[in-house]
Backbone as CSV, one residue per row, in Angstrom:
resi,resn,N_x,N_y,N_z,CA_x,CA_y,CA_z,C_x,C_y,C_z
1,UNK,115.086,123.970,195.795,116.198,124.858,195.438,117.525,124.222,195.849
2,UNK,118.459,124.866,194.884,120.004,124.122,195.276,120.731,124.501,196.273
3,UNK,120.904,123.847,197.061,121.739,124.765,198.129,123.317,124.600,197.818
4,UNK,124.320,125.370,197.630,125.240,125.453,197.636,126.237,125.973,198.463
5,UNK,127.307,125.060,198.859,128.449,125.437,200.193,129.627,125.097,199.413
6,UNK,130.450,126.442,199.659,131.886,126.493,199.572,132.795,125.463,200.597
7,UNK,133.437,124.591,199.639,133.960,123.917,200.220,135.073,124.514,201.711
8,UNK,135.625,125.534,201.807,136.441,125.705,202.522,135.195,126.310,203.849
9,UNK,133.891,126.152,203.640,132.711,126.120,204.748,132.359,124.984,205.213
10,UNK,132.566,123.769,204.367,131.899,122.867,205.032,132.176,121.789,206.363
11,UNK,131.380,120.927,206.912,131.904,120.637,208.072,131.626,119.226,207.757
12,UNK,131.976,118.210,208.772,131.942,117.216,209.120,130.841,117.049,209.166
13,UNK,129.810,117.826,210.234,128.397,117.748,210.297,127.821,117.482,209.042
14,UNK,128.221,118.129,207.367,127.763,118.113,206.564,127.578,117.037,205.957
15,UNK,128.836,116.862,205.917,129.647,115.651,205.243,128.803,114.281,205.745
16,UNK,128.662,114.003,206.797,128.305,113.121,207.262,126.155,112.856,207.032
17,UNK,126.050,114.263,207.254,124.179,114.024,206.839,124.001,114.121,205.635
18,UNK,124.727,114.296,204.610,124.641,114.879,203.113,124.945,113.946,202.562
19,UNK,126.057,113.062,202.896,126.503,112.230,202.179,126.901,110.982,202.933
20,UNK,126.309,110.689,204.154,126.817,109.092,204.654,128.053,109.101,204.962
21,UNK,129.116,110.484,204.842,130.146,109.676,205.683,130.844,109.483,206.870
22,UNK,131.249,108.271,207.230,131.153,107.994,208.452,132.734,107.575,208.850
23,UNK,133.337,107.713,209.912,134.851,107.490,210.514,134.650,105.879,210.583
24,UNK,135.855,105.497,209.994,136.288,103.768,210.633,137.166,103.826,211.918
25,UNK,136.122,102.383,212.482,137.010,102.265,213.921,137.740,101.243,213.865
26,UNK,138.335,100.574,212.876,138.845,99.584,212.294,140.269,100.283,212.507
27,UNK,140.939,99.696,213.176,142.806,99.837,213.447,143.483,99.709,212.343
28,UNK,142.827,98.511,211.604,143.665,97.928,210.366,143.418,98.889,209.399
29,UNK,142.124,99.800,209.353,141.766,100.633,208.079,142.942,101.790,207.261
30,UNK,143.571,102.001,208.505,144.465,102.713,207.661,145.853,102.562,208.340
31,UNK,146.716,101.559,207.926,147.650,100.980,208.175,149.244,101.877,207.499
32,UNK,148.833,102.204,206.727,149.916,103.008,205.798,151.019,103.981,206.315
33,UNK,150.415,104.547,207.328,150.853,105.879,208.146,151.728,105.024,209.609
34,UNK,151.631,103.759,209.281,151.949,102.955,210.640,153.037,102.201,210.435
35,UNK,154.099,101.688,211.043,155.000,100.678,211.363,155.850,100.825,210.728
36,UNK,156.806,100.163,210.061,158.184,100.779,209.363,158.154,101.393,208.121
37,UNK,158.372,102.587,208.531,158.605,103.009,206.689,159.791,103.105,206.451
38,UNK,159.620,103.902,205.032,161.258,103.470,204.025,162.355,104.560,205.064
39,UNK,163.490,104.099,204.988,164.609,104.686,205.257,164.526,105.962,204.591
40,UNK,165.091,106.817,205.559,165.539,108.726,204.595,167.442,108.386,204.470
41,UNK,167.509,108.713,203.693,169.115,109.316,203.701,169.425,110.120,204.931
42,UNK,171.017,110.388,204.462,171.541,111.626,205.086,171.105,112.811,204.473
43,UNK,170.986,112.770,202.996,170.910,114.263,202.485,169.687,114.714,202.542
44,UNK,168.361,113.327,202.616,167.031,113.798,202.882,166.792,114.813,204.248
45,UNK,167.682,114.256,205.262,167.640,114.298,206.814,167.973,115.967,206.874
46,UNK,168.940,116.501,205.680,170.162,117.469,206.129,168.361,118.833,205.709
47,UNK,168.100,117.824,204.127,167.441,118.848,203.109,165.931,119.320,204.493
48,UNK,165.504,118.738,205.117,164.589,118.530,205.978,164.957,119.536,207.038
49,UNK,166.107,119.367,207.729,166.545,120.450,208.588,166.165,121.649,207.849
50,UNK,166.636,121.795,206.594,166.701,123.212,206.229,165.279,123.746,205.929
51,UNK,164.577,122.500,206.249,163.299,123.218,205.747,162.511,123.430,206.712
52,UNK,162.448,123.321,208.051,162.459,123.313,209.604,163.154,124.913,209.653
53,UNK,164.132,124.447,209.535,165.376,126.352,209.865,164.452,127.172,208.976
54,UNK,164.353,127.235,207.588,163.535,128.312,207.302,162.060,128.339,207.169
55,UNK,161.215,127.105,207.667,160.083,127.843,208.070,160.035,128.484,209.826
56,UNK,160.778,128.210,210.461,160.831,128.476,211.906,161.618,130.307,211.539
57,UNK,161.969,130.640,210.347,162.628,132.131,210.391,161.489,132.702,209.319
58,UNK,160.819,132.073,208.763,159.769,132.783,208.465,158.049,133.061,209.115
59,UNK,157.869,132.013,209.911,156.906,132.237,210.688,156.767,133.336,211.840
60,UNK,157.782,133.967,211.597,158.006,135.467,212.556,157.128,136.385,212.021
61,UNK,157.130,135.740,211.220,155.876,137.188,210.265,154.955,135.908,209.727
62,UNK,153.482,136.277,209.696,152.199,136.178,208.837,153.065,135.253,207.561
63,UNK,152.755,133.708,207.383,152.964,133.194,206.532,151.411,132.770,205.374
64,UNK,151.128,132.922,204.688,149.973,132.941,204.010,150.295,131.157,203.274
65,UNK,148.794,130.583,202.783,149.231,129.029,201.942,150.161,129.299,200.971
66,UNK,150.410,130.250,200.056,151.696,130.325,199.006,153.038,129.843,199.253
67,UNK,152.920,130.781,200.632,154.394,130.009,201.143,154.900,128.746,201.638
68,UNK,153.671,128.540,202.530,153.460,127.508,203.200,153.717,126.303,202.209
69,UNK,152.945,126.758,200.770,153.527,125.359,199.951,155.087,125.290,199.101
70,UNK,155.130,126.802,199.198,156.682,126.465,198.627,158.020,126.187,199.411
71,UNK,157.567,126.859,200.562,158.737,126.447,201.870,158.640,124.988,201.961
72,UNK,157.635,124.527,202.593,157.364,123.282,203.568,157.003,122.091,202.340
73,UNK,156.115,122.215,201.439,155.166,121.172,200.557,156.027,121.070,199.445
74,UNK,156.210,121.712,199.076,157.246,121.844,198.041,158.626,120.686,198.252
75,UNK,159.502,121.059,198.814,160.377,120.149,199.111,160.078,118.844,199.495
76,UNK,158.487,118.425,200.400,157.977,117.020,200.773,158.035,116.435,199.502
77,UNK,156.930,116.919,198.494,156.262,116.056,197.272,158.016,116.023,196.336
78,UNK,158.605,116.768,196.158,160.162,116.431,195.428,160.600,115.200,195.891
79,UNK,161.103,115.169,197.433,161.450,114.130,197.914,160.717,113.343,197.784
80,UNK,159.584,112.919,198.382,158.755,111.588,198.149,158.497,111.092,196.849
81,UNK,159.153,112.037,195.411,159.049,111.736,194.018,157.735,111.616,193.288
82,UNK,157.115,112.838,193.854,155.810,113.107,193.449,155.683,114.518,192.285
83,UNK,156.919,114.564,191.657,157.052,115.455,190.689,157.417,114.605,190.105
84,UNK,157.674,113.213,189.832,158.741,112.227,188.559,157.723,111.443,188.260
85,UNK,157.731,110.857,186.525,156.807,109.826,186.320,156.832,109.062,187.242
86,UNK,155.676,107.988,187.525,153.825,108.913,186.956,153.481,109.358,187.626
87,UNK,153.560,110.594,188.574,152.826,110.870,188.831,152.673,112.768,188.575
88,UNK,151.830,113.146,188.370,151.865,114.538,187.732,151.365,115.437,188.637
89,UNK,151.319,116.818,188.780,150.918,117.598,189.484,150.035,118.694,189.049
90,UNK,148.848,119.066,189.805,147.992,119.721,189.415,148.197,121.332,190.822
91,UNK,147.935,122.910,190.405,147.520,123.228,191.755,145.954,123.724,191.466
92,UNK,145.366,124.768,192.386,143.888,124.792,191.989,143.404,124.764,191.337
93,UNK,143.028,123.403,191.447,142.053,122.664,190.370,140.422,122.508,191.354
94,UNK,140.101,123.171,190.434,138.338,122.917,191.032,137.891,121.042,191.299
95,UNK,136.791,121.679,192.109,135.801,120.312,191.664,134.583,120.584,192.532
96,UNK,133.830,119.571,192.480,132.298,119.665,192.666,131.738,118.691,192.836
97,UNK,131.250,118.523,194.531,130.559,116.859,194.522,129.162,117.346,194.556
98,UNK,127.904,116.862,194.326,126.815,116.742,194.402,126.153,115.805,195.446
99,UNK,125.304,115.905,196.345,124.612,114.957,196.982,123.373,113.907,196.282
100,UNK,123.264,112.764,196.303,122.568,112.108,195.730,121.277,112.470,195.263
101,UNK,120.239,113.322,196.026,119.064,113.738,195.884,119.230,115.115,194.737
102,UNK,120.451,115.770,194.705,121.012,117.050,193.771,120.715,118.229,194.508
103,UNK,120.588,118.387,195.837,119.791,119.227,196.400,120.960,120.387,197.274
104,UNK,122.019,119.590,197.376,123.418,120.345,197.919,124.433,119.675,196.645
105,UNK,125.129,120.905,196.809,126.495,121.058,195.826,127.542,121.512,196.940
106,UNK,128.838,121.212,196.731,129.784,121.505,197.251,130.970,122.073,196.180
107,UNK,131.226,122.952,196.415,132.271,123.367,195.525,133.809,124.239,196.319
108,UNK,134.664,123.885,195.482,135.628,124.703,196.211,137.156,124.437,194.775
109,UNK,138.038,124.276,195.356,139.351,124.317,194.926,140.628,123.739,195.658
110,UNK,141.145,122.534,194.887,142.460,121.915,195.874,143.436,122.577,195.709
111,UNK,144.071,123.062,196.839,145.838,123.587,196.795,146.764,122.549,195.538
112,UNK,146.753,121.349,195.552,147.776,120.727,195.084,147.321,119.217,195.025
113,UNK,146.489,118.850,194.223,146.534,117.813,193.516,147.507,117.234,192.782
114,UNK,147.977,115.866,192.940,148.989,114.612,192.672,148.106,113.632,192.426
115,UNK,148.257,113.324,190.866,147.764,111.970,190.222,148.307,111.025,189.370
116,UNK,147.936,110.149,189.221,148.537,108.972,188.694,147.395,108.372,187.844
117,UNK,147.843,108.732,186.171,146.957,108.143,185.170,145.077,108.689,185.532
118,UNK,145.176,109.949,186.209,143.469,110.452,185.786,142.828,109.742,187.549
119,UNK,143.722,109.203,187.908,143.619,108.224,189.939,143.787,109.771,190.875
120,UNK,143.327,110.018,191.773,143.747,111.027,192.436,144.478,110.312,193.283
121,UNK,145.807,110.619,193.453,146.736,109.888,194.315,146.657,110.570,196.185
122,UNK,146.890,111.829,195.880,146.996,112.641,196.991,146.433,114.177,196.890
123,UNK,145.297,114.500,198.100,145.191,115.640,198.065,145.440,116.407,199.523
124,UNK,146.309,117.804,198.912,146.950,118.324,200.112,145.698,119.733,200.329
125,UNK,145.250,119.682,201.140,145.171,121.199,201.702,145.917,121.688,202.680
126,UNK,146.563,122.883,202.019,147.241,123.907,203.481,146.755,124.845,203.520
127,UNK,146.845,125.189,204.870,146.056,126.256,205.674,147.059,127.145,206.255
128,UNK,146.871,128.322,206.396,147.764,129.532,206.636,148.447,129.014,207.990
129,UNK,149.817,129.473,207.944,150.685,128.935,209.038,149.965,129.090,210.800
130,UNK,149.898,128.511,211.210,149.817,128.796,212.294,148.147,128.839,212.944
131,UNK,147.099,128.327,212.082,145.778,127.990,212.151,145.711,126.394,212.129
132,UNK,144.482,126.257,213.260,144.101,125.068,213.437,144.447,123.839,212.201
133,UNK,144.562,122.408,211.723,144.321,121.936,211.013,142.527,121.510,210.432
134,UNK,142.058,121.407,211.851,140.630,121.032,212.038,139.834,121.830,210.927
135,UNK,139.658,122.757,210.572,138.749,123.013,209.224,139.268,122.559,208.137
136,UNK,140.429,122.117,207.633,140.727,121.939,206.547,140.798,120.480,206.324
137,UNK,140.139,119.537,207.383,139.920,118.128,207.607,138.952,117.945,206.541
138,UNK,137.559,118.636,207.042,135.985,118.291,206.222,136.361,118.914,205.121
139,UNK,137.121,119.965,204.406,137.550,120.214,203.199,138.155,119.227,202.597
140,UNK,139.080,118.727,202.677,140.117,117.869,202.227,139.182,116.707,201.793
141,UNK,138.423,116.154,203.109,137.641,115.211,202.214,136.381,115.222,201.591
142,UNK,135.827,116.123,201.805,134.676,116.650,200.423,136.010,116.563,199.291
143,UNK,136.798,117.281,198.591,137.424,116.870,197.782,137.569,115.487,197.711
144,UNK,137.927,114.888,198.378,138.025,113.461,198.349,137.272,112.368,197.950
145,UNK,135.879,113.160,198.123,134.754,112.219,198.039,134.141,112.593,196.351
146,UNK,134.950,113.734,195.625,134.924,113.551,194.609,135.551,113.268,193.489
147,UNK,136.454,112.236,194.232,137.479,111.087,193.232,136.712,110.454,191.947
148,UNK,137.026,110.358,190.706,136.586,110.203,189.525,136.639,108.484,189.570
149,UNK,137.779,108.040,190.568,137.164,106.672,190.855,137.138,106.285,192.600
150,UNK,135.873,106.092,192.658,135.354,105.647,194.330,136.108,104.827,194.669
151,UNK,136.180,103.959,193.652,136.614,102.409,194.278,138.065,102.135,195.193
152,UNK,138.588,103.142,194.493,140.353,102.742,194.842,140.258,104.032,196.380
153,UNK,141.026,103.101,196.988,141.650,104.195,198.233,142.755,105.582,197.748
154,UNK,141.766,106.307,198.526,142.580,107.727,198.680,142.861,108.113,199.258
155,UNK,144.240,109.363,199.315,144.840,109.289,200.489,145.127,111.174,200.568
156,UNK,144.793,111.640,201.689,144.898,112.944,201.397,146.049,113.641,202.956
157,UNK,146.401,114.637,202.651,147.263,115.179,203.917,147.054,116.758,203.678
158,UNK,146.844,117.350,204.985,146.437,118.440,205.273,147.767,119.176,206.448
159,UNK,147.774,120.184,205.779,149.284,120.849,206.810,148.882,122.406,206.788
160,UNK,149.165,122.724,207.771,149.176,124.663,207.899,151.059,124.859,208.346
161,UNK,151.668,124.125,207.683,153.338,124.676,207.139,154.017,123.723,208.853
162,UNK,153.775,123.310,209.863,154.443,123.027,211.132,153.400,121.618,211.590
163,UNK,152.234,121.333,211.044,151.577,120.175,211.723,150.959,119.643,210.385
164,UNK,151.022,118.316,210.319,150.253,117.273,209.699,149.450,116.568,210.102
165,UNK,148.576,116.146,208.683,147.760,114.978,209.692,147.054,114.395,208.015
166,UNK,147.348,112.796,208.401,147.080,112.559,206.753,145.755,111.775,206.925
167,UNK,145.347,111.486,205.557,144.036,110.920,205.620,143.600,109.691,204.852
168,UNK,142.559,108.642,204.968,142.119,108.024,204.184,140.620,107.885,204.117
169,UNK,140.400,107.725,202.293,139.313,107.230,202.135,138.878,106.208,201.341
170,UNK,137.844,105.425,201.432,137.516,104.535,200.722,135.925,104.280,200.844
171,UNK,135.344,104.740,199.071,133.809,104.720,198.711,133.242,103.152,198.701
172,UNK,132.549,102.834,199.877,131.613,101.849,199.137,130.283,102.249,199.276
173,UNK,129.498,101.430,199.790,128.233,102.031,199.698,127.869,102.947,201.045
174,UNK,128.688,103.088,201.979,128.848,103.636,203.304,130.197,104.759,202.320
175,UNK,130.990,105.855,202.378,131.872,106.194,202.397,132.645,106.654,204.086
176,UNK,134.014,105.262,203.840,134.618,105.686,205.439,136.272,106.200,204.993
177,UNK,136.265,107.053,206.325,137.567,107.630,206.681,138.462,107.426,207.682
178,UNK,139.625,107.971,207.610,140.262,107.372,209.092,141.530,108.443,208.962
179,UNK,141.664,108.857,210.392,143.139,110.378,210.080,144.171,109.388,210.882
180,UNK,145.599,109.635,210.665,146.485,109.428,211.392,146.483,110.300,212.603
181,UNK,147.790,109.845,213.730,148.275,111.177,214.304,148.640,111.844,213.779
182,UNK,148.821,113.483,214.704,149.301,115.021,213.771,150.506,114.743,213.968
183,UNK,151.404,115.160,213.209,153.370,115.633,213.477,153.381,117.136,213.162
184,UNK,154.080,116.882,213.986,154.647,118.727,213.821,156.074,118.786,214.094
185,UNK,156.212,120.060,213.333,157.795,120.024,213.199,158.523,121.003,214.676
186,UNK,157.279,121.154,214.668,157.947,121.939,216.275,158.203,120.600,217.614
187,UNK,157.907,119.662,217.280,158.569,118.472,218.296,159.853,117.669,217.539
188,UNK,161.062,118.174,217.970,161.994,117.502,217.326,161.852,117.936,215.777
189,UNK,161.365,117.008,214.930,161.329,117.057,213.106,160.558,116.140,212.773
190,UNK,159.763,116.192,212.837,158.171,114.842,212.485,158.588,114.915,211.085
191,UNK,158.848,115.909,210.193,158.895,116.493,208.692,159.872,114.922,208.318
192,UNK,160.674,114.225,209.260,161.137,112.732,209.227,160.321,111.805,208.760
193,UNK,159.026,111.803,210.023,158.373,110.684,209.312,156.953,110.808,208.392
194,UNK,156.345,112.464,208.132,155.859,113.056,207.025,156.662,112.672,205.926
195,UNK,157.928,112.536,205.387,158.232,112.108,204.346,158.331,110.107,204.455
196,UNK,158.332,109.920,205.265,158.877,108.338,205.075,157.361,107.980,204.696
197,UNK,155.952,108.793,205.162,155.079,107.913,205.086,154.700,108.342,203.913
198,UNK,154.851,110.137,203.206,154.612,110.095,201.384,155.655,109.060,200.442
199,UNK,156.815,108.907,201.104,156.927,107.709,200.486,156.546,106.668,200.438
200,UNK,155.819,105.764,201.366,155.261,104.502,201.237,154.004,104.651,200.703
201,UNK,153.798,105.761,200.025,152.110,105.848,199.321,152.767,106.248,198.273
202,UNK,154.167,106.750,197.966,154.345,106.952,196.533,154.588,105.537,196.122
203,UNK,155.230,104.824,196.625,155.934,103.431,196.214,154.572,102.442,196.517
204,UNK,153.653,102.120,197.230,152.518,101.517,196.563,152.139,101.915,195.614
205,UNK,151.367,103.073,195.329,151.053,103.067,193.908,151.788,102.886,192.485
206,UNK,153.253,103.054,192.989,154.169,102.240,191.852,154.218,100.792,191.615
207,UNK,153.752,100.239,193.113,154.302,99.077,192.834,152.299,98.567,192.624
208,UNK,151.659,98.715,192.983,150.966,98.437,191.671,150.336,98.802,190.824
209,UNK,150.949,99.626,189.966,150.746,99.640,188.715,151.633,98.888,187.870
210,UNK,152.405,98.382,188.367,153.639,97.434,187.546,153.456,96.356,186.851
């Protein structure tokens, strides 16, 4: 019989006996999130404050993911130019990985899929303001692990509206992962280098496809 788990149930535990995947301890594996990224402007810097000031005046009250993506996510993917050719935007969009034997299914729905030519560029899950990031880790990459192409690295980021934490994957015959550190906007404005690093994953994948 099929067993079937909602993606926003599943765990790491799963992930890992179901489907082989396993964390890289490789430093170099996910380099992207590391060392100089692109310069912000002034007006990026100013637009960023304001988006700090009003999620810090709306988190007084119960913020639900709706908001969370139009306050906070919303303004990231603009700036990092993840609304401008090529790359297009999807929001819940299903999907469905299968385990090799067919015996577990995983199913669920991404907040906000960003792709490039049919490539899943970036997948975001957010989680209601003010909840752990940690469940929406093994979500994010079950989605992940059902990229239409294995081969190419993927890159996913998970936020509950005040903390980040981004991700990578890459299918070979092992599938491995690797998270950055979290930022949060409650230390200073991390929402600084949350955008410098969606930009250096928007601008690789521009620069090669060129």
């Amino acid at each position: 019989m099929v067993q079937v788990i909602q993606a926003e149930k599943v765990t790491l535990y799963d992930l890992v006996k179901k489907f082989k995947l396993r964390r890289s301890e490789d430093e170099q594996f996910f380099q992207e999130w590391q060392g100089e990224l692109p310069e912000l402007t002034d007006g990026e810097r100013q637009r960023l404050d304001r988006v700090k000031q009003s999620y810090l005046n709306l988190i007084m009250r119960p913020m639900l993911e709706d908001m969370v993506k139009m306050v906070v996510l919303s303004p990231l993917l603009d700036l990092a130019g993840f609304y401008l050719p090529p790359f297009y935007s999807q929001s819940e969009e299903s999907v469905e990985i299968v385990e090799q034997d067919e015996e577990v299914v995983i199913r669920g729905k991404i907040d906000v899929l960003v792709l490039q030519d049919r490539f899943w560029v970036i997948v975001i899950e957010s989680k209601r303001a003010g909840l752990s990031l940690e469940p929406g880790i093994p979500q994010a990459l079950a989605y992940m692990l059902a990229s239409p192409q294995p081969e190419k690295p993927l890159f996913g980021l998970v936020t509950n509206g005040s903390n980040f934490i981004f991700l990578k994957m890459i299918q070979q015959e092992v599938p491995l992962y690797a998270l950055s550190d979290e930022f949060t906007l409650r230390r200073g404005n991390d929402s600084y280098t949350v955008l410098g690093i969606l930009k250096r994953l928007s601008q690789l994948f521009i620069q090669k496809n060129e």
